[in-house]
C-alpha positions as CSV (number, residue, x, y, z in Angstrom):
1,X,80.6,10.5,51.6
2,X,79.4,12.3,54.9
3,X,82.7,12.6,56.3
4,X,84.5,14.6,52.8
5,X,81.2,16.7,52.7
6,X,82.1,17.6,56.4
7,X,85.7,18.2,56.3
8,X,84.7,20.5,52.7
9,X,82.3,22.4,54.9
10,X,85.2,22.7,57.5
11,X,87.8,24.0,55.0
12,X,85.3,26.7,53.6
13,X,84.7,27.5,56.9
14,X,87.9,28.5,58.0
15,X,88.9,30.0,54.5
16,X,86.3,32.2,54.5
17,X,87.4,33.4,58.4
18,X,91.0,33.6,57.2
19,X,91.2,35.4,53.7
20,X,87.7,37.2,54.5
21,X,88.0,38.4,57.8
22,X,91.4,37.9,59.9
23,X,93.9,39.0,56.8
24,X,92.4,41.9,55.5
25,X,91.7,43.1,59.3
26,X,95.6,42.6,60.2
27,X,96.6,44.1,57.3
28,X,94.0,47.4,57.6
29,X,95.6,47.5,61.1
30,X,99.1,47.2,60.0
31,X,98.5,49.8,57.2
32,X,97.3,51.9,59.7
33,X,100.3,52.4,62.0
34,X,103.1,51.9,59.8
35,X,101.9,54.2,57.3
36,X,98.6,55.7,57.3
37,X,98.8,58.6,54.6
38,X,99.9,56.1,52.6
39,X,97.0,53.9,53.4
40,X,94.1,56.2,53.3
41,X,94.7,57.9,49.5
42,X,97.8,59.6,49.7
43,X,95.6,62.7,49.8
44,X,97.2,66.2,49.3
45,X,95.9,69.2,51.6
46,X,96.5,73.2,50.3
47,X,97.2,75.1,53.1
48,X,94.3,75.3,54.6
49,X,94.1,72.1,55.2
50,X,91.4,71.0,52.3
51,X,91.7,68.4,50.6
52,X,92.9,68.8,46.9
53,X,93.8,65.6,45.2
54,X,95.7,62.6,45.5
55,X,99.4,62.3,44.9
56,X,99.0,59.2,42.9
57,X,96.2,60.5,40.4
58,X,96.2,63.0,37.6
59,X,94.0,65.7,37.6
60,X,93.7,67.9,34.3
61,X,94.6,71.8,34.5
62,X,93.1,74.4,32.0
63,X,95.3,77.3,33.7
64,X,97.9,78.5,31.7
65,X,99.4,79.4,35.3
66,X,99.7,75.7,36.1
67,X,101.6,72.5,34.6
68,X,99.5,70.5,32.4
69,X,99.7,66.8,32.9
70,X,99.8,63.4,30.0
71,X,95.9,63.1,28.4
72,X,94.0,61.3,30.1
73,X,91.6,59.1,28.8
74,X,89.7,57.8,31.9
75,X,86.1,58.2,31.8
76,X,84.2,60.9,29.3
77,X,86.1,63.8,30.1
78,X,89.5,61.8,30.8
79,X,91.1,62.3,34.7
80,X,88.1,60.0,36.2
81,X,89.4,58.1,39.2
82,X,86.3,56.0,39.2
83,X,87.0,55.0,35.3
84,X,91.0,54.2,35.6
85,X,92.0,52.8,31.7
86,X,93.5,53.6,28.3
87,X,91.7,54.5,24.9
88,X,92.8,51.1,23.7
89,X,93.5,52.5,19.9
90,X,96.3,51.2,18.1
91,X,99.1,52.7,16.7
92,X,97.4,52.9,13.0
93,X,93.7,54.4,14.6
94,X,92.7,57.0,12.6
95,X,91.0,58.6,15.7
96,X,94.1,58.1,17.6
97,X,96.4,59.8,15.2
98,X,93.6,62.8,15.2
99,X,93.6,63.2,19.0
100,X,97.1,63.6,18.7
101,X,97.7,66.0,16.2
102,X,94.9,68.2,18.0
103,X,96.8,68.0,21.2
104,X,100.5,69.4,19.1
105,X,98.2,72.0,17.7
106,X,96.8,73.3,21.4
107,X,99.9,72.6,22.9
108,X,102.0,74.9,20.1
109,X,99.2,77.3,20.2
110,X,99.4,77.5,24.1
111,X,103.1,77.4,24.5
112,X,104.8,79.7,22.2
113,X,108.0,80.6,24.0
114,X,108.8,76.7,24.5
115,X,111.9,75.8,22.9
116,X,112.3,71.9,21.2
117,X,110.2,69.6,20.3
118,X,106.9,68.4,22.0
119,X,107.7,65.5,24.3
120,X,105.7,62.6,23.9
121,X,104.4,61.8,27.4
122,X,102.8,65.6,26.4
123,X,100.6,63.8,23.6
124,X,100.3,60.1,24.5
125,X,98.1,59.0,27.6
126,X,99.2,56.3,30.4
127,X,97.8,53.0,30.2
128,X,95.7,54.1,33.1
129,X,94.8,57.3,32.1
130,X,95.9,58.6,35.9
131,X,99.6,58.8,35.7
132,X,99.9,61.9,38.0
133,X,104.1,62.4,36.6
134,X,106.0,63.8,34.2
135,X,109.5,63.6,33.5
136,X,111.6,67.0,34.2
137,X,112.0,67.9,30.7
138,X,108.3,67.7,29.7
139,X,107.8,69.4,32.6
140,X,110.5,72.1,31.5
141,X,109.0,72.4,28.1
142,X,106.3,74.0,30.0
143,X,108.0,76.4,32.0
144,X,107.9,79.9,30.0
145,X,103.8,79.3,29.7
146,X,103.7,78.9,33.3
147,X,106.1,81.8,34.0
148,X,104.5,84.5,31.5
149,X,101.0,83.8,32.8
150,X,102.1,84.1,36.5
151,X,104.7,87.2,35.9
152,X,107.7,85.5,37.4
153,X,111.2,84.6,34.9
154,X,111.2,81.4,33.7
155,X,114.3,80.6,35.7
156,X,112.0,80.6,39.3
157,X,109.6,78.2,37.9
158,X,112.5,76.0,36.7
159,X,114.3,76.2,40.1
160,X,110.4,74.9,41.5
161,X,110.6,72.0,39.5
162,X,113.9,71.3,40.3
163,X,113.7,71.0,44.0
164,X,110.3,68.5,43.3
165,X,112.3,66.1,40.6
166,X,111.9,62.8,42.5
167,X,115.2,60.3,41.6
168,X,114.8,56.3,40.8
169,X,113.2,53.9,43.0
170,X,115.9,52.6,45.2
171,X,118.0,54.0,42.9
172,X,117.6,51.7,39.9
173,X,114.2,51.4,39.0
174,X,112.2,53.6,37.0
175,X,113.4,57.4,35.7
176,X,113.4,60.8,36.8
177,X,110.1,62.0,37.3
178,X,107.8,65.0,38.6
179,X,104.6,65.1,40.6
180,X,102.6,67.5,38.5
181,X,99.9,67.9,41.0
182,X,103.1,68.9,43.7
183,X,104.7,71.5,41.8
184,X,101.2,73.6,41.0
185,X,100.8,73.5,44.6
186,X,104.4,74.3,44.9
187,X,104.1,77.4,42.9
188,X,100.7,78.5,44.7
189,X,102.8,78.6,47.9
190,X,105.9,80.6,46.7
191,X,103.9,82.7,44.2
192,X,100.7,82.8,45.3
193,X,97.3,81.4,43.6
194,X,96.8,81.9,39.8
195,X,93.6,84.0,38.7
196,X,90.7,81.6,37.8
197,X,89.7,81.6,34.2
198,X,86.6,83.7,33.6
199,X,84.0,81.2,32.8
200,X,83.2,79.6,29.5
201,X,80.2,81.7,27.9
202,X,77.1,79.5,27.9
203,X,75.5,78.8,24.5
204,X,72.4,80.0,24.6
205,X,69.7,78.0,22.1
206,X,67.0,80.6,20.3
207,X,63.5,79.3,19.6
208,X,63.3,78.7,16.4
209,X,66.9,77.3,16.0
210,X,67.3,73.3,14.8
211,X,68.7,71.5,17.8
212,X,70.6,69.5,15.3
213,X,72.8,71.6,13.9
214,X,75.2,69.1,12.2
215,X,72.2,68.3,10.6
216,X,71.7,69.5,7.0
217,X,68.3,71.8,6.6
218,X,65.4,70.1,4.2
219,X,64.5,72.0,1.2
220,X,61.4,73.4,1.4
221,X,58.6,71.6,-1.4
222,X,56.4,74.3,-2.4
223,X,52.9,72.3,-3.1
224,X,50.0,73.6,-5.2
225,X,46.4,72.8,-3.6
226,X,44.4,70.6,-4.9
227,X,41.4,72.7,-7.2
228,X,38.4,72.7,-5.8
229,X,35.1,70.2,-7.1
């Protein structure tokens, strides 16, 4: 009995020290010199050298001078690298089929010059909600909203997207695809930086108004006092 309780001891031992310390050491170090942009986030600089993103998450754009990526619907506000995952609603949720119709209505509203139908990458989010590509032609859908806000012809923001179309993993796996996130800094560098949006107007809250405004206002009960003994 002493002598398996030993040798157990023995094997933990040396697990532990070879899956918790010398493996993921040796590969750190390995990661390290054979490709360490890779390693550390794949994070994307702007020209002066400041960090912007990643090239291997989505980040949402509200500029109509820059590509718009898939929904997202990581975290609250969707795009949250901390909260990678899909809404999980099927194809017969109501809530589902009411996000979507939304999103054809904005994206119609916002893109009037496009030509075609929406794609559907444009209106259904990745299973994890980052997916920082789009294929060229969803991409191209785009293109006349992009040009018209930054004052260019449609045909130099195409020719952009062109030169960033990334082909098939060794050649057979996977499709076409675009780096949204590399072609918006793409057009920053050959046309220069879109004007922000002006900021949202706050909603200011007066003193006597409900907090709850979804919430219906109660009929006022006019009461008659009591006469007096």
């Amino acid at each position: 009995m002493k002598s398996i309780f030993n040798i157990a001891i023995r094997t933990t031992i040396v697990t532990l020290v070879l899956t918790g310390l010398i493996y993921p050491f040796v590969m750190t170090g390995l990661s390290q010199v054979l490709f360490p942009w890779r390693a550390n986030g794949s994070l994307v600089t702007d020209e002066k050298g400041l960090v912007v993103g990643s090239e291997l998450i989505a980040q949402g754009f509200v500029n109509p001078a820059y590509f718009q990526p898939r929904p997202s619907a990581a975290g609250e506000k969707g795009y949250d690298a901390t909260s990678s995952s899909g809404s999980n609603l099927g194809p017969t949720s109501k809530k589902l089929q009411d996000r979507i119709n939304d999103d054809i209505k904005r994206l119609k509203a916002e893109n009037p010059e496009a030509t075609g139908p929406i794609p559907a990458e444009l209106v259904t989010a990745s299973a994890s909600g980052l997916d920082p590509h789009l294929s060229p032609e969803a991409m191209l859908w785009q293109a006349p909203r992009v040009a018209k806000a930054r004052g260019v012809s449609a045909e130099r923001v195409k020719a952009v997207v062109d030169s960033n179309v990334e082909g098939r993993t060794f050649g057979i796996l996977g499709e076409p695809r675009v780096n949204v996130l590399m072609v918006n800094l793409a057009l920053d560098r050959q046309f220069g930086k879109a004007t922000p949006l002006p900021p949202a107007p706050e909603k200011k809250e007066t003193k006597d108004a409900p907090k709850e405004s979804a919430a219906p206002a109660q009929p006022t009960i006019q009461t008659t006092p009591p006469p007096a003994k």
